[in-house]
N, C-alpha and C positions, 0 to 999 in steps of 0.2 A: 608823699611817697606813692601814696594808690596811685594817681595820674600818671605817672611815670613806670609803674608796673605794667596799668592795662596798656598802654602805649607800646611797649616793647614786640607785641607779636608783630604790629605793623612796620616798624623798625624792620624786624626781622626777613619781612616780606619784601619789603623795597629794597633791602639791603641783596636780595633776593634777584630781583629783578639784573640788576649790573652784570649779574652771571649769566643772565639769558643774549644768545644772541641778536643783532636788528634782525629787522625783519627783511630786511635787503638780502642779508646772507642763507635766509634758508634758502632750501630747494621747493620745488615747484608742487602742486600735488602730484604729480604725475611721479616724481619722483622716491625713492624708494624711503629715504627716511624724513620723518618730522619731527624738528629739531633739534636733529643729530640723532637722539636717540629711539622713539618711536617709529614702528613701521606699521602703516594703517592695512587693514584690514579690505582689501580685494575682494570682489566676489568675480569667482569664477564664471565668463561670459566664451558660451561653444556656440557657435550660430553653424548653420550650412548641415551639408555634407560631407564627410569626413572620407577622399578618395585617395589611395595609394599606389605607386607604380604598380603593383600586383593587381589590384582591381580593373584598373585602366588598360591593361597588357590581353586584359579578356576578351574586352570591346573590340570589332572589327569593324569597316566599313561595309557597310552591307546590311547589317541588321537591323529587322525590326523595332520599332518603338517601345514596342512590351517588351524585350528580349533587353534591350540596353537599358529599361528601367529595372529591371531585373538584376541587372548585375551592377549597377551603381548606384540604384537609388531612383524615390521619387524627387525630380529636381526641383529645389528651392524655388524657382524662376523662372515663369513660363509665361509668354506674354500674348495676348490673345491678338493683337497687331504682327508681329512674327511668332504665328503657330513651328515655324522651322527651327526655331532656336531654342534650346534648355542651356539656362545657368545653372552649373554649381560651384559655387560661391562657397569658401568656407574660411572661416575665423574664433579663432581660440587667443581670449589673454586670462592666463591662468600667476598667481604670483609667483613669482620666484622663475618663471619662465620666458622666452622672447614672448613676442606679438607673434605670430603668425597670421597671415595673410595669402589662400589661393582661390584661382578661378578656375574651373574647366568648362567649356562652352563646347556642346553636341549641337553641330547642326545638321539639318536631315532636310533631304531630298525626299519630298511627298512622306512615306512611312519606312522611309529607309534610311539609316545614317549613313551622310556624305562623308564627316568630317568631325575630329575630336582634337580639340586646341588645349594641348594641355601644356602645364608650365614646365618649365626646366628643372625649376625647384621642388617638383614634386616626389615625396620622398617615400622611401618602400615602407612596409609595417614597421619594420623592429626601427628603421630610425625614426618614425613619426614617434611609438611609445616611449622612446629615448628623449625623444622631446620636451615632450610634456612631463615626464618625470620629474617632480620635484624632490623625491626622498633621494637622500643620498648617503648609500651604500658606507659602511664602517672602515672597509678595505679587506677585512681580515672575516674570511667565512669561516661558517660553525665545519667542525670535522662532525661528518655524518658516516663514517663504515670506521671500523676496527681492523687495522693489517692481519695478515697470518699469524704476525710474532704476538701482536696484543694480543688474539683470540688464543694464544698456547699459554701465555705467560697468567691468564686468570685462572683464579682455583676452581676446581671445578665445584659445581652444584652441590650443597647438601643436604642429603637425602634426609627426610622430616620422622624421627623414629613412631611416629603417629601414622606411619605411611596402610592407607587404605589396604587390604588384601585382593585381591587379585578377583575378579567375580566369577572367575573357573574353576577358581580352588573352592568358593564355598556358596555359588547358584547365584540365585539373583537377590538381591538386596531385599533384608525384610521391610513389609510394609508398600515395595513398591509393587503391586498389581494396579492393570489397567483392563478396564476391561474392551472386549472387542472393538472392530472399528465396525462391520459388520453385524448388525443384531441376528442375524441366521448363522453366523459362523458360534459365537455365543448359546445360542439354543440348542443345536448338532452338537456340538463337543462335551 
């Protein structure tokens, strides 16, 4: 009978196994879950420079080297064979998010920018942060103010019959002297 007891967890195990699927039909790592039920844990990968219609709209032709680093960034990519040329390169895969992927390339005439190649897809602030967002909102916001009718319709305040007296009707509170800020006003008086 003992043989046949300690045997059963393995039973139970192998019996186990049939419910698992082949290994044909899982998804890939890349993909979002592991076997079926598991979603592995991503680490958040930001490389580049992070540029936006808005930052980009700044930049002119004509400007200085300091001036365009200035307003976008020191660029990822600079190559000592084309001194004319700055990449910035940027890539974010964050979970629960796409891939993103862009480049903008400054190239410059001597110490002056000629020319700024920028994508199509490059997107303004509030839609990049919409991007990357991964929490997602309940639908239904907290009510933060009280109408006119709620602020009439509440009782009013009641008044605490412990209520302090007035400090006109009976001076200043015993106990509280301070003395000058001035040590010669203190002396004189």
């Amino acid at each position: 009978m003992r043989p046949l007891l300690a045997s059963l967890p393995l039973l139970a195990l192998l019996g186990g196994c049939s419910l698992m699927p082949n290994w044909g039909s899982l998804p890939s790592i890349t993909g979002e879950k592991v076997l079926g039920v598991l979603t592995p844990y991503r680490v958040e990968v930001v490389q580049g420079n992070v540029l936006t219609k808005e930052m980009v709209a700044r930049v002119k032709p004509g400007m200085p080297k300091a001036q365009v680093r200035d307003l976008l960034g020191s660029p990822l990519l600079t190559d000592v064979f084309h001194e004319s040329r700055w990449d910035y390169p940027f890539t974010i895969r964050r979970q629960g998010a796409p891939l993103q992927q862009r480049l903008v390339v400054a190239i410059f005439d001597g110490d002056n920018l000629k020319s700024l190649d920028v994508p199509a897809d490059l997107p303004t602030e509030i839609d990049f942060v919409a991007s990357v967002n991964t929490f997602k909102p309940s639908g239904k916001q907290p009510k933060l103010e009280l109408s006119e009718a709620e602020r009439s319709a509440l009782p009013p305040p009641k008044r605490s019959a412990e209520a302090a007296p007035t400090a006109a009707a009976e001076g200043p509170a015993p106990g509280r002297t301070y003395p000058p800020l001035d040590a010669k006003l203190g002396a004189g008086s």
